[in-house]
Structures are given as C-alpha cells and as structure tokens.
C-alpha positions in Angstrom: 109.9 -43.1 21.0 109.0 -46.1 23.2 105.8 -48.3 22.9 102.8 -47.2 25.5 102.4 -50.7 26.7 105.8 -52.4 27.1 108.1 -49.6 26.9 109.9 -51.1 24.3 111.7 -49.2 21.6 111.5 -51.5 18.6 109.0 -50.1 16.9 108.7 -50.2 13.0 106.9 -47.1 10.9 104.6 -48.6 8.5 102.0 -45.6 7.6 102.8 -41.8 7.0 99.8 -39.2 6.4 101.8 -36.5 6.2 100.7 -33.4 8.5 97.0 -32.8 9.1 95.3 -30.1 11.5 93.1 -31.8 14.2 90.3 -33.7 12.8 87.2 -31.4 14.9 89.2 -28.0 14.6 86.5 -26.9 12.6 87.4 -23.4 11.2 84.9 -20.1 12.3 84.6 -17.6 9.2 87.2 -15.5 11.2 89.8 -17.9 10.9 89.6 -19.2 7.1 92.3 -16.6 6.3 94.6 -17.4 9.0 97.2 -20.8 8.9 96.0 -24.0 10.3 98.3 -25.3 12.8 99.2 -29.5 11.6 101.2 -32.0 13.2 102.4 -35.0 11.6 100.4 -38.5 11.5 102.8 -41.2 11.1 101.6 -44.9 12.4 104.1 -47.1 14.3 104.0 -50.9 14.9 105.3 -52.2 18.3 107.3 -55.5 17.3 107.1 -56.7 21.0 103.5 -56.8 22.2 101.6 -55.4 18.7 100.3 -52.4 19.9 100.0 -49.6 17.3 100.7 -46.2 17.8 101.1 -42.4 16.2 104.5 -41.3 16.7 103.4 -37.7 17.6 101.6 -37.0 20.5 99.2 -33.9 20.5 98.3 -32.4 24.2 94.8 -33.9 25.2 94.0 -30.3 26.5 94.3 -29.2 22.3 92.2 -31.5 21.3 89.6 -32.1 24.2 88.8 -28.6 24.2 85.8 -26.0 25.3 84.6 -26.1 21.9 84.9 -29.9 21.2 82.3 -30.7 18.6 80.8 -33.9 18.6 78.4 -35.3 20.9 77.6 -39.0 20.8 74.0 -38.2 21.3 74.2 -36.6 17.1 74.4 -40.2 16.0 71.0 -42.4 15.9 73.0 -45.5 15.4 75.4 -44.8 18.0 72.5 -44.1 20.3 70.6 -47.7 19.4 74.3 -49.0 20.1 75.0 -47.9 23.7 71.6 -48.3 24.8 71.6 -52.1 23.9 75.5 -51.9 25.6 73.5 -51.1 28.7 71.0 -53.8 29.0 73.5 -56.2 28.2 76.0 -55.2 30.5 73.1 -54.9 33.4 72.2 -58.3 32.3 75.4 -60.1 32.8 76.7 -57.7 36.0 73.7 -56.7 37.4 72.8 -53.7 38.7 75.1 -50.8 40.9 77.0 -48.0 40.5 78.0 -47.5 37.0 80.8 -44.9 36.0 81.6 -43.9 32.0 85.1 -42.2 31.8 85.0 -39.8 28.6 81.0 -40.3 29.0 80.2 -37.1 26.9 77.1 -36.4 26.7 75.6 -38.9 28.4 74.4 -41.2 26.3 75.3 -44.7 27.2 74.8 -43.8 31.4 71.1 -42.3 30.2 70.6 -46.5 29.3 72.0 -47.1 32.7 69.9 -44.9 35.1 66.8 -46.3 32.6 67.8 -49.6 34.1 68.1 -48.8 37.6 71.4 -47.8 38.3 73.2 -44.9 39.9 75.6 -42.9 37.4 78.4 -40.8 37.1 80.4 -38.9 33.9 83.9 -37.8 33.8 83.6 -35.7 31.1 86.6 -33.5 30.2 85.2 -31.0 27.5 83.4 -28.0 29.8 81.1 -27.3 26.6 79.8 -31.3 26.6 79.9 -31.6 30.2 77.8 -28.2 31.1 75.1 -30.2 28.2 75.3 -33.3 29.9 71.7 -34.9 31.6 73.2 -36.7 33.6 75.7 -36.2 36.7 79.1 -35.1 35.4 82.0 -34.1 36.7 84.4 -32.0 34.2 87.6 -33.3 34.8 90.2 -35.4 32.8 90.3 -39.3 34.0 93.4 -39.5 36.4 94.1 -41.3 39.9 93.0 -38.1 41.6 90.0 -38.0 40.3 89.5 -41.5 41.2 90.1 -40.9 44.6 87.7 -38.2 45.0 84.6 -40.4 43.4 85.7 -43.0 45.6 85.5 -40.8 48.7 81.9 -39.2 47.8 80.5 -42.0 46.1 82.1 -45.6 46.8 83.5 -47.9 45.0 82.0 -48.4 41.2 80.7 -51.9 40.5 81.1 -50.9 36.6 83.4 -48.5 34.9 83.0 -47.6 31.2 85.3 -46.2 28.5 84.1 -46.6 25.0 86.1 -45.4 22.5 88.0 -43.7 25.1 90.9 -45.2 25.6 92.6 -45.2 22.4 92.8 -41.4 23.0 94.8 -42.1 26.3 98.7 -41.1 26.1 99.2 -42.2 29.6 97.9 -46.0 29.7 99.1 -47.1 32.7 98.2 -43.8 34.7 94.9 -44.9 33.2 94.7 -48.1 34.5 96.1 -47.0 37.6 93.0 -44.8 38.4 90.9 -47.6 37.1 92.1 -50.0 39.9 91.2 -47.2 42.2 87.8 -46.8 42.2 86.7 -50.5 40.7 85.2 -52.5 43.8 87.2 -55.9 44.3 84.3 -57.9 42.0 84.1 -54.8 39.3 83.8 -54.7 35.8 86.0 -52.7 33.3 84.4 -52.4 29.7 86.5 -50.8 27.2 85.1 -50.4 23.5 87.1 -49.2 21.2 88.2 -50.2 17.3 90.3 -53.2 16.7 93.5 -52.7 14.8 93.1 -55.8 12.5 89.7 -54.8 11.8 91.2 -51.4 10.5 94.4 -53.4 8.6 91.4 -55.8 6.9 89.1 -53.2 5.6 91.6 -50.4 4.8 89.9 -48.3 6.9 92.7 -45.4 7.2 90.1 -42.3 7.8 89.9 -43.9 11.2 93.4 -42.7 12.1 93.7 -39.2 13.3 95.4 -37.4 15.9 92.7 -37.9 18.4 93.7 -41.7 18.2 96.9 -42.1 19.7 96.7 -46.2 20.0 95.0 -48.9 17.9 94.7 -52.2 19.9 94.0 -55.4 18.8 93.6 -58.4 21.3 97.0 -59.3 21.9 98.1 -55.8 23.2 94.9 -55.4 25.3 95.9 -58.8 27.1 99.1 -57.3 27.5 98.1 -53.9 29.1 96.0 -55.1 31.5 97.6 -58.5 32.7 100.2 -55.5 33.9 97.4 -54.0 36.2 96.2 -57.8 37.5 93.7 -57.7 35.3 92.5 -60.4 32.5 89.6 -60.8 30.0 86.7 -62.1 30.7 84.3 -61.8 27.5 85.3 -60.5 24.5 82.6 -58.9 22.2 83.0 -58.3 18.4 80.6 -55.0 17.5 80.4 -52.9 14.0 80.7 -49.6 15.6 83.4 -47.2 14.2 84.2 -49.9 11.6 84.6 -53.0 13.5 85.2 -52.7 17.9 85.9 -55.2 20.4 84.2 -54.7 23.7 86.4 -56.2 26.3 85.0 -56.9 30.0 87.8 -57.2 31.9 88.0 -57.9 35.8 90.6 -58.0 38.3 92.4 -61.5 38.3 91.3 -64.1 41.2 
C-alpha cells in the first residue's frame, strides 16, 4: 500500500475496526435475512508527510450509490453552517461563478445563488442529484468533467468540496481536474475534518469506509504545494467534530 499523497510506502497501522458493512447500506425488510457484505477498516499513518489513510479501499460507485441516503439538507445545523460558509466566502472573494463538487443536494450553492452568483453541482448519486434545486450535473468529479463545465460555462471563480475530499481515492486526479476549470485568480475551498481534531477528542465513529483520508494541516500543505497551490486562510469550524476550511489558490 502506498500513501495517497507522497506515494511513500512507510506507513505504520495504528487502528483496526475489524470488518463493518458500509455505514449508509441501510438494510430493506427484504434483505434482513440475507448476509451483509463487510470489508475491513484498518487506519494507517503515513510517516513521511502525516496523511492518514484506511488500508482498504471500497469502489466509490458501492458506496455513492442510486440509493445514497443522506442529504445535507436533513441537518438544521448543517444548513445554518453552509449558509454562513456562503456569505463569508462571497465576502472575502466576491461574487462569480461558484462550483460545489459532491454538492448534494444543494445546499451550500442554494446560499450562493441567494447571494448573487451563478451555480453549478457535480453531484454523483442519481437519487440526490434528480432532488437537487439547483443546476446539477450527475457525474463523478474527474478531469473530463472539468473540461466539459469549462467549455459550456467558463472558468469557475470558486470551486467547493466540503467534506468531499476525504472520500477521494484518486487525490491527485482530483486536483488535476481542480486546476482545470479554476480561473488563474480562483479559489479552492475544501472543508473537511481535521485528523488531530479526531486523535484529541477520540472521535473514532468518524472513521468509516466512506472516509478514505483524514488530513490534518501538514498533509493538506503537502497535497496541494504538488498542484502549485498553497494556503491562503485557514479556518477552524465545529462541523463533523472539529473541520478545517482551507482556501487555497494557485501560487503567484
């Protein structure tokens, strides 16, 4: 197994679950009797650049699914959250053509076209995306997708993934695509739980197959100084038991 970010292989096991089915395969009445499929849900520390990571990978296409459950809309906090994320982000960046990648339901672009700007949603789950209020495309983030937005729609002056990218098993194909379609002054704001966070507050029912990376600062810096790219604010939040918000733009 070699680390997402580096590629490095000395990576040291420090947490084993056991096997567990996927955290939203909730079970129909139909299928009580039948055997739940599990995979295993070991932890990994990358000794190089800190990045933690399951050592077993389960296909995105499993787990974001036509009958993915949960909508970010469901969650009155959450909804409070992203529309604040919104205003400040509009505040600081101004306003333009905003793109969430994993947007779901729409939630945090709704805050966004309230503010003035134009919005898309790259929504992979058909179910969420067919719900969604705003305009969606159902498609899993990749450069090719990138390239079509670009083409139809220009350049995006700020791209989105909250909680989003810890579910990524490609990071660099990610980033990749985000380099793409951000316009040469863009912003890229990732939210997503920080890994000390979780080691501080024991917060284990936070790891699950779903998350396939747990980042703290140090590994951020390091995945996206490899795409030109650097910090530029860093924003401490309480959401899924303790985030950072990194905005991140291309290096000058």
């Amino acid at each position: 197994m070699n680390c997402r970010i580096c590629g490095g292989i000395d990576l040291t096991k420090f947490l084993d679950l056991g096997h567990h089915p996927p955290s939203d395969a909730f079970l129909t009445e139909e299928d009580l009797n039948l055997a739940e499929v599990t995979y295993p849900l070991t932890v990994w520390m990358c000794n190089d650049c800190s990045l933690a990571q399951l050592g077993y990978t389960v296909s995105k296409n499993t787990l974001f699914n036509e009958n993915y459950p949960y909508t970010t809309g469901s969650n009155k906090d959450g909804i409070r959250h992203f529309r604040q994320m919104a205003k400040d982000l509009v505040e600081r960046h101004g306003k333009g053509f905003v793109v969430d990648i994993g947007g779901n339901d729409g939630t945090l672009l709704r805050g966004f076209r309230g503010l003035g700007c134009t919005v898309l949603n790259i929504e992979p789950c058909a179910n969420i995306a067919a719900e969604s209020p705003v305009p969606t495309i159902n498609h899993f983030w990749d450069s090719g997708i990138a390239k079509a937005v670009k083409e139809d729609f220009g350049k995006a002056h700020i791209i989105t993934a909250t909680n989003v990218l810890a579910h990524v098993d490609d990071l660099h194909g990610f980033m990749r695509a985000v380099n793409v379609l951000l316009d040469d002054d863009g912003v890229f704001v990732v939210e997503c739980p920080d890994f000390v966070s979780l080691l501080a507050t024991s917060t284990y029912d936070t790891i699950y197959h779903e998350h396939l990376s747990y980042f703290d600062v140090f590994s951020m810096t390091e995945l996206i100084k490899m795409h030109h790219m650097e910090i530029v604010k860093l924003t401490k939040v309480d959401i899924h038991g303790g985030s950072n918000r990194y905005e991140i733009q291309r290096v000058q």
